[in-house]
PABA-425330 format. One record per residue (C-alpha): x, y, z; residue in three letters. Coordinates in steps of 0.02 Angstrom, whole numbers, padded with zeros to 5 digits, always signed. Last residue first. Example, Ala and Ser with C-alpha at 12.3 -4.5 7.8 and 13.67 -1.06 7.14 Angstrom:
BEGIN
+00684-00053+00357SER +00615-00225+00390ALA 
This chain:
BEGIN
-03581-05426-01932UNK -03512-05588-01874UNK -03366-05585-01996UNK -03331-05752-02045UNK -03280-05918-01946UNK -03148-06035-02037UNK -03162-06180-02109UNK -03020-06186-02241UNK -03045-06135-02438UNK -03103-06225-02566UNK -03016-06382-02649UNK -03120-06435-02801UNK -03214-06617-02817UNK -03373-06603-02749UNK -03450-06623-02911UNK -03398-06434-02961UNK -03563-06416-03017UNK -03626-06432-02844UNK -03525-06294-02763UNK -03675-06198-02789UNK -03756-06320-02692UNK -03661-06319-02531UNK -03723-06175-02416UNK -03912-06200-02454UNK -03880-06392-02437UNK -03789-06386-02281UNK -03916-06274-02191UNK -04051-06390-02254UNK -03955-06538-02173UNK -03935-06453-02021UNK -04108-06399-01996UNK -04182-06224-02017UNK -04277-06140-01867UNK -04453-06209-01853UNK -04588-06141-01904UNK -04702-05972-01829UNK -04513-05881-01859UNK -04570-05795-01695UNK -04613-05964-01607UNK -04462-06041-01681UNK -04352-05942-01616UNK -04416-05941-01422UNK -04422-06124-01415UNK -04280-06148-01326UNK -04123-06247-01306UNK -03973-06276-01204UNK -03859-06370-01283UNK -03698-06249-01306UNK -03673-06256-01135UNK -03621-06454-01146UNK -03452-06446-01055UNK -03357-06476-01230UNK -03454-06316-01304UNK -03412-06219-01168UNK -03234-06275-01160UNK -03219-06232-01368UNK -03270-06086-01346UNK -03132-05977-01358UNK -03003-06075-01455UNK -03164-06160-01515UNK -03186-05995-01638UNK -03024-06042-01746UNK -02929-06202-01669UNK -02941-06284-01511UNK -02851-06442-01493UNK -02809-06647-01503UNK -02955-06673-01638UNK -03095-06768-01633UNK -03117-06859-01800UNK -03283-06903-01906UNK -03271-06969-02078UNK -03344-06905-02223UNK -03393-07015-02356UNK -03437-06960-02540UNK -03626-06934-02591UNK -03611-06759-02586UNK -03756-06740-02462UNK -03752-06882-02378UNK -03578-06868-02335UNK -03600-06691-02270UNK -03734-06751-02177UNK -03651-06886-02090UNK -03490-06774-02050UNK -03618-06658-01991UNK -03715-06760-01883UNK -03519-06806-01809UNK -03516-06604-01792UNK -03668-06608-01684UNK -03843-06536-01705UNK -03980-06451-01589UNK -04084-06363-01692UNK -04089-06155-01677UNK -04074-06047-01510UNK -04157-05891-01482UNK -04167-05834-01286UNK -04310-05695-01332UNK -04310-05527-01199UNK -04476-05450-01171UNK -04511-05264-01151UNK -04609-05197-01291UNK -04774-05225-01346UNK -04839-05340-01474UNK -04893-05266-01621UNK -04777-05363-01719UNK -04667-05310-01868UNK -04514-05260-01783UNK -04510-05439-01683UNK -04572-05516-01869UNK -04417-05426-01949UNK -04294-05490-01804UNK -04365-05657-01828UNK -04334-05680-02012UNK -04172-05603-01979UNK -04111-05740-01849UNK -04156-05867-01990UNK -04053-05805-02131UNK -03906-05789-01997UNK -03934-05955-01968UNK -03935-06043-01792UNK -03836-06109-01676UNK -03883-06259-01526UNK -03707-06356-01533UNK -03705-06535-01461UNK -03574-06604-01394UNK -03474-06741-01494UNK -03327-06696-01407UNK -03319-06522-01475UNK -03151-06513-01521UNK -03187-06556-01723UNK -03133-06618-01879UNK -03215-06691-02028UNK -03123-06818-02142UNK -03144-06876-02336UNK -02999-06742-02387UNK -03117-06677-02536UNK -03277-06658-02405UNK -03190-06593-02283UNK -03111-06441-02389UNK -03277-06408-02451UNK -03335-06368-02289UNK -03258-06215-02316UNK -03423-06158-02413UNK -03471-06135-02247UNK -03602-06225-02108UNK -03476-06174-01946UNK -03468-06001-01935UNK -03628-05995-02023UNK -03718-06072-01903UNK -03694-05891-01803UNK -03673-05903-01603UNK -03825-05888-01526UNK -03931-05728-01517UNK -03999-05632-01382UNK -04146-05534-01458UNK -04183-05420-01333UNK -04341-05295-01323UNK -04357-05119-01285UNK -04444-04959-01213UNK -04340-04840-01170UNK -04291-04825-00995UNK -04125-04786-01022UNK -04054-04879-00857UNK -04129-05048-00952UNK -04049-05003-01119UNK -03879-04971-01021UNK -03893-05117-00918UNK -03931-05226-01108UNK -03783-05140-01172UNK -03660-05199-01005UNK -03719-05383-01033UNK -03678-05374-01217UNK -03500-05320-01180UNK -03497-05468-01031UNK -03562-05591-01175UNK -03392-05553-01259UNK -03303-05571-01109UNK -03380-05548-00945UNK -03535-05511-00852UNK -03630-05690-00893UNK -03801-05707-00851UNK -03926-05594-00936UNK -03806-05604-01086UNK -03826-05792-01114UNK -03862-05787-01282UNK -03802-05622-01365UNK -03893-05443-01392UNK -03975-05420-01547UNK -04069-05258-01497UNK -04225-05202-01529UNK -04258-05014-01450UNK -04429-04968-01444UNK -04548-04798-01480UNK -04354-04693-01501UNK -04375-04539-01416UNK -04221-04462-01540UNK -04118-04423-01342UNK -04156-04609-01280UNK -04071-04673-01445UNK -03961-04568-01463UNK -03883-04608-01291UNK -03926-04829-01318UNK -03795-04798-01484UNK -03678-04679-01395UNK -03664-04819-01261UNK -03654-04957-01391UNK -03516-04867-01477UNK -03418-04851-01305UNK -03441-05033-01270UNK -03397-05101-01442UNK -03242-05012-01453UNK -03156-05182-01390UNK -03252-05304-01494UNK -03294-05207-01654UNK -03419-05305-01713UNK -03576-05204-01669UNK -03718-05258-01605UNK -03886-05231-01723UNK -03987-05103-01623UNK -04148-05114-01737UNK -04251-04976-01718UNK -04439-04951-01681UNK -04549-04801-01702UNK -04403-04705-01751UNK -04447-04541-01810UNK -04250-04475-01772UNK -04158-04603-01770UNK -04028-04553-01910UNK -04022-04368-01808UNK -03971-04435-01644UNK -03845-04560-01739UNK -03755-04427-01834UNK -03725-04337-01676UNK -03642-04487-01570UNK -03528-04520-01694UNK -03428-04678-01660UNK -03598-04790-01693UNK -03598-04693-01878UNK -03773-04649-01937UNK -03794-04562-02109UNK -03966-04598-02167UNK -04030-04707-02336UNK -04220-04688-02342UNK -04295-04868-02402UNK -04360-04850-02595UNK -04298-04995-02693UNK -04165-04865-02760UNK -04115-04822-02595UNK -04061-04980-02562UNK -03966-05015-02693UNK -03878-04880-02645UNK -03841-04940-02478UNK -03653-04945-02483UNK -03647-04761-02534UNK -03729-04740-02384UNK -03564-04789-02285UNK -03594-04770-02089UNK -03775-04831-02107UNK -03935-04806-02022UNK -04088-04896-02126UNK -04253-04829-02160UNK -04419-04939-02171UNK -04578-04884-02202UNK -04557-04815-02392UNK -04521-04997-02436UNK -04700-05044-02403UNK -04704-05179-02254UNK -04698-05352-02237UNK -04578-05422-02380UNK -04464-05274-02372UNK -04450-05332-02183UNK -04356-05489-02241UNK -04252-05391-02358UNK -04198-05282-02220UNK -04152-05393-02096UNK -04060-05495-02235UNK -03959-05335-02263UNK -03934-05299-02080UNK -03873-05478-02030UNK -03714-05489-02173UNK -03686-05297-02148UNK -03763-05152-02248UNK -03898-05112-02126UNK -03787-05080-01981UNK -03947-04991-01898UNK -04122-05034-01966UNK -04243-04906-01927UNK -04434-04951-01935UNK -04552-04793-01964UNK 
């Protein structure tokens, strides 16, 4: 049986559709705080359970049969640590067959922050001894490839405080096509996969975005951090967003979607609106 925690958020759901595609429905199960949420779900023929990362009983008994379970993080930074722990605890207790768990990029290295939270759940899978692998994932495209980028392409301008560096996300879409091949595989346990996606920078963008709704963009660094750069932003401007991999698109078996695709998917339902109606700021989403 493959158990899909956090099934109902924006990476669980495409998880689970992915897999859905691989195995019989009646092989996968998903662990979810809502079930009610996962009703459509249930009617495709996954098993709905009860599992709640604050309660540390539900979990043991929503893992139970696991022969490998997706750990998707949770986005409660600041409860995250003690919800992980319970998490990793029912886990070992259910004799899970391997732990998968979308840990961040850069977690093996850095102890603090966000990737410090990530860092502390991959020590606690390690001290477990279960059987596991890491995905560490990079930050989300879709922070960054939005419908908001509608708003760029009606003022004729793209902004940035990246310094033209280059930024090595990938899709959502994509990091779930290679979580349900990595709980797919007959490949044993303990490796961790550094996934990165194609390099691109936001002056590509501005050229793609022009490209794409035939109306020009301009490029334009801006004087500060705003949204997600306020904490990145000095990464990103010191060039540690560019380190690169192959990891994703040797479990995809193709590579990871481009920039231009990624704007297209995002942007063509706006089509029909000829590029001509406001839409909201860029701003990151949710990274559930």
């Amino acid at each position: 049986m493959i158990i899909v925690s956090a099934a109902t958020g924006g990476l669980g759901r495409l998880v689970v559709e992915c897999l859905l595609h691989r195995v019989p429905a009646g092989a996968v199960a998903v662990a979810v705080r809502n079930p009610g949420r996962a009703d459509d779900l249930a009617a495709r023929g996954v098993e709905v359970r009860f599992g709640d990362y604050d309660d540390l009983d539900s979990l043991g008994e929503a893992f139970t049969g696991a022969d490998r379970l997706l750990f998707i993080s949770s986005p409660h930074v600041g409860a995250r640590a003690a919800q992980h722990q319970n998490v990793v605890a029912a886990a070992r207790a259910a004799g899970v067959g391997a732990l998968v768990y979308t840990s961040g990029l850069g977690a093996d290295l850095i102890d603090e922050g966000v990737l410090g939270e990530h860092h502390a759940t991959e020590q606690a899978v390690l001290a477990s001894g279960i059987p596991h692998i890491f995905l560490r994932h990079p930050i989300y495209s879709d922070f960054f490839i939005n419908p908001g980028l509608q708003a760029a392409i009606d003022a004729g301008e793209l902004t940035s405080s990246t310094a033209g560096r280059g930024m090595n996300t990938a899709t959502r879409a994509d990091l779930a096509e290679a979580a349900a091949a990595v709980l797919t595989d007959a490949e044993p346990p303990g490796r961790a996969y550094n996934l990165t996606g194609c390099l691109w920078t936001f002056p590509q963008l501005a050229a793609v975005l022009s490209n794409v709704s035939g109306r020009p963009v301009m490029y334009r660094e801006s004087d500060g951090d705003e949204g997600i750069m306020q904490v990145i932003g000095p990464m990103v401007r010191s060039g540690g967003f560019e380190f690169q991999t192959d990891d994703l698109t040797r479990l995809l078996g193709h590579p990871p979607t481009n920039l231009e695709d990624a704007v297209i998917a995002t942007l063509k339902p706006l089509s029909d609106r000829r590029w001509s109606a406001p839409a909201p700021p860029l701003v990151p989403h949710p990274g559930d």
